[in-house]
N, C-alpha and C positions, 0 to 999 in steps of 0.2 A: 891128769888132775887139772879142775876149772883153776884160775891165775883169777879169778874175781875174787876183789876184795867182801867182805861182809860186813854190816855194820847190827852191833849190839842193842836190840831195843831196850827198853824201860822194865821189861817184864823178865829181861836177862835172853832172851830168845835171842839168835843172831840170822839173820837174811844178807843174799847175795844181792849186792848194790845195783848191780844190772842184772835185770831178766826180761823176757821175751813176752810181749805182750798180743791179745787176739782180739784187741776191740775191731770191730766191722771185718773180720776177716768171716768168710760164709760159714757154716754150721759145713757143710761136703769138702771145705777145702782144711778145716782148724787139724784135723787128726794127721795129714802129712805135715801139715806146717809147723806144727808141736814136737812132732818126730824130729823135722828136720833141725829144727832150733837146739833140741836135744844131742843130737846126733854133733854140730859144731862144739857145744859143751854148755849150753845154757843147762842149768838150776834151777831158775825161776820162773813160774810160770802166773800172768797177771790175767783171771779173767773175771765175770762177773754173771748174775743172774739176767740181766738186760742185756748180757751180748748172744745168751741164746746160743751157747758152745760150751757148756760148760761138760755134755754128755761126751764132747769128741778131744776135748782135751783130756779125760783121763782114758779115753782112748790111745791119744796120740803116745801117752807115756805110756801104757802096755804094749803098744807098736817098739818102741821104742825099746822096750826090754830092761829099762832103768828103774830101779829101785824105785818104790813111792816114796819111802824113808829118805831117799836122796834128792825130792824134787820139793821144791816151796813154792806151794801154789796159794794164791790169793784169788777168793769172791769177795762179791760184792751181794748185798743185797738189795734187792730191786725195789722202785719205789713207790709196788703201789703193796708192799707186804711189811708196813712201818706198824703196823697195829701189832702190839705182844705175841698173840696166839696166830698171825700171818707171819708172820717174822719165825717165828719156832717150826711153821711147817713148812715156807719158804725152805730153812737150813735144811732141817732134814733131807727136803729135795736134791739141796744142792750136792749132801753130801753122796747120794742115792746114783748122782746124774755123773760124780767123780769120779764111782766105786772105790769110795775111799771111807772108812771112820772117822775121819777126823778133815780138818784141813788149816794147813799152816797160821794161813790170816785171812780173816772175815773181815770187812769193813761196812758201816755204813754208808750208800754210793752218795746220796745227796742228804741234805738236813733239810731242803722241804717248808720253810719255815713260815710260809705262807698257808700250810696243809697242813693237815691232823691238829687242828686248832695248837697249828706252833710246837705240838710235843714231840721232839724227837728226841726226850730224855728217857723217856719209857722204855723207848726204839733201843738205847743205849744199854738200858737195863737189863735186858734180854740179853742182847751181847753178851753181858757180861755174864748170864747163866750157861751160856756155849763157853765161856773161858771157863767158869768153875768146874764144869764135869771135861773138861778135857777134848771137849770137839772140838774146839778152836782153840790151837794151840796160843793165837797173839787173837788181839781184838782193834780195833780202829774205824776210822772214819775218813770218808773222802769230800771234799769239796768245801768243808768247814771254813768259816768264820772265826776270827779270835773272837768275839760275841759268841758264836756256838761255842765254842768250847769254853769259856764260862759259863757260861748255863749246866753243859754237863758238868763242870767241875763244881758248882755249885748244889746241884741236883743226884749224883754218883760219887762211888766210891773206888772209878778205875778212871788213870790218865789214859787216853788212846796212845800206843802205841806208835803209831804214823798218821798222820794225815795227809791222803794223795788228794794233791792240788794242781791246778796248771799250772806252769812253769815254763820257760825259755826264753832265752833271749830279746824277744820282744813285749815278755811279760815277765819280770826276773818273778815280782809277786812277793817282794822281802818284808812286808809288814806282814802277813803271813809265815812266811818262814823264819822269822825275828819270833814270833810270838812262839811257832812250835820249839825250837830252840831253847829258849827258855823257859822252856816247861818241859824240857824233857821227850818233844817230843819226834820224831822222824820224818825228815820230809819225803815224801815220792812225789815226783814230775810226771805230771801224764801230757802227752801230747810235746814231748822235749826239746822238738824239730818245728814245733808250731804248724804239726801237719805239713811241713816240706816247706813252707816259706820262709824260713833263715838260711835255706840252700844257696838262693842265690843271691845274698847279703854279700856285699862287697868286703866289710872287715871281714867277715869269715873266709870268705875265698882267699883273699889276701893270705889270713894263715896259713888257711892250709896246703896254700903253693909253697910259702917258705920250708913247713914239716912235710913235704909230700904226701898231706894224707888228703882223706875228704872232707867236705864241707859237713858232711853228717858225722864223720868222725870227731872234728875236731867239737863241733857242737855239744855229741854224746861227752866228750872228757871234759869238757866246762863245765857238764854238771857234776858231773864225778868229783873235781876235784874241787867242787865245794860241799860236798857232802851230801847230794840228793839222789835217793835212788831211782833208778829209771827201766824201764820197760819200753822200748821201742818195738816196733813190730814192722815186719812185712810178709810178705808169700810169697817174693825172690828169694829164691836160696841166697844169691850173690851177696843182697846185700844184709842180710841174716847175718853171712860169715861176716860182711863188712863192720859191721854193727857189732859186732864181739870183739873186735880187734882194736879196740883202744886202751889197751894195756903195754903197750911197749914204747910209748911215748908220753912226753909232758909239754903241756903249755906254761911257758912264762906265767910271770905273776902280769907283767905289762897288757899280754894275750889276753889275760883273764878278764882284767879291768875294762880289757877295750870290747869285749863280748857282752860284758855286763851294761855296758856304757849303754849297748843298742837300746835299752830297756824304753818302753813306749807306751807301761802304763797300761790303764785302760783301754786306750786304741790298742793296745798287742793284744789284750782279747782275743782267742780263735773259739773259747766257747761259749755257756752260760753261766752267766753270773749269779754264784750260790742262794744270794738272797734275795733273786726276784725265782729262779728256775722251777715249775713248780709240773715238769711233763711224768705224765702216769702212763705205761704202755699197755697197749689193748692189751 
């Protein structure tokens, strides 16, 4: 049995807090590395219509031999399919490319806000026609804005569910997660490691000499134990398992504060900034 905690969304749905994620991992290599994540005891699987894997990840879980019913998988929809009637046959792709009816959690990937003359309430609106009939068991949005998500809450009649934003150490990003918070809503951490550049962070090492674990371990439980879910990925088995295995220890509250301390703002940036980001892929 997985030893991951869950946390209860908005909608009453409950997701595993860490799961195993395939952004940039190849379309030839996603269906062993799916397998193998599976095979450690991940549950969760993060991917999207822009990572171009979405056909080899529900590969990897028939590789795998694991119930569909038992794996929570998350898309994304891409962002040049934000118009109503691309967004409806976008989904169906995606769900087509899964081999699946359904899928756990859909999200909007960007809000775009510079694009579709600003509307990505529409965009939202759809969403929320895959929640009503039951293909998309949760519904959500990624990269949001408390500005977006006044608009949609302004404009809809569904709070999102989670909102995956960047996150880590060098970007804690708490007016953002202060705002989902109080609205009910879930944070997800993409990129939790800042893409590998908290590894060699001197508080963090420090830690993790004292708990003898890794620098990416102790990273992964700072977000854990503040409540955001996370999806970390690699295509090493090693550190796949490694990456699973922070459940048997705890950080101080002191550890926590001094991880948060690193926090740098807008320079911690590792990616694009929601309300200028406006890339459409060929």
């Amino acid at each position: 049995m997985s030893n991951v905690p869950t946390i209860t969304l908005n909608d009453g749905n409950a997701i595993p807090q860490l799961g195993f994620g395939v952004f940039q991992i190849e379309p030839d290599q996603t269906a062993a590395a799916v397998r193998a994540a599976l095979e450690v005891g991940y549950r969760h699987i993060d991917t999207a219509q822009m990572y171009g894997n979405e056909k080899e990840v529900g590969q990897g879980i028939r590789d795998a031999g694991v119930d569909r019913g038992d794996v929570y998988i998350t898309s994304k929809l891409n962002n040049g399919f934000h118009r109503p009637d691309d967004a409806r046959r976008a989904f169906d792709e995606t769900l087509s490319k899964l081999g699946s009816d359904y899928v756990d959690l859909f999200l909007i990937h960007w809000p775009l806000p510079t694009l579709y003359d600003g509307d990505f309430v529409s965009t939202w609106k759809t969403l929320e026609e895959f929640a009503r009939n039951g293909r998309a068991r949760s519904i959500g949005v990624s990269n949001f804005q408390p500005d977006h998500l006044d608009r949609l809450a302004e404009g809809s009649q569904t709070v999102p569910a989670v909102n995956q934003i960047e996150v880590h150490p060098y970007l804690t990003n708490e007016r953002v997660r202060t705002y989902n918070r109080e609205h009910g809503i879930a944070t997800e951490a993409w990129s939790p490691i800042a893409q590998g550049k908290v590894l060699d962070d001197e508080v963090i090492g420090r830690i993790a000499g004292k708990l003898g674990k890794t620098p990416a371990q102790v990273a992964l439980r700072w977000h854990i134990q503040r409540g955001d879910i996370i999806f970390p990925k690699s295509v090493s088995p090693e550190r796949v398992k490694s990456n699973f295995e922070i459940f048997d220890f705890e950080l101080a509250d002191d550890d926590v504060a001094s991880i948060t301390g690193l926090d740098r703002g807008e320079n911690g940036r590792t990616g694009a900034h929601p309300d200028t980001f406006d890339y459409i892929p060929d």
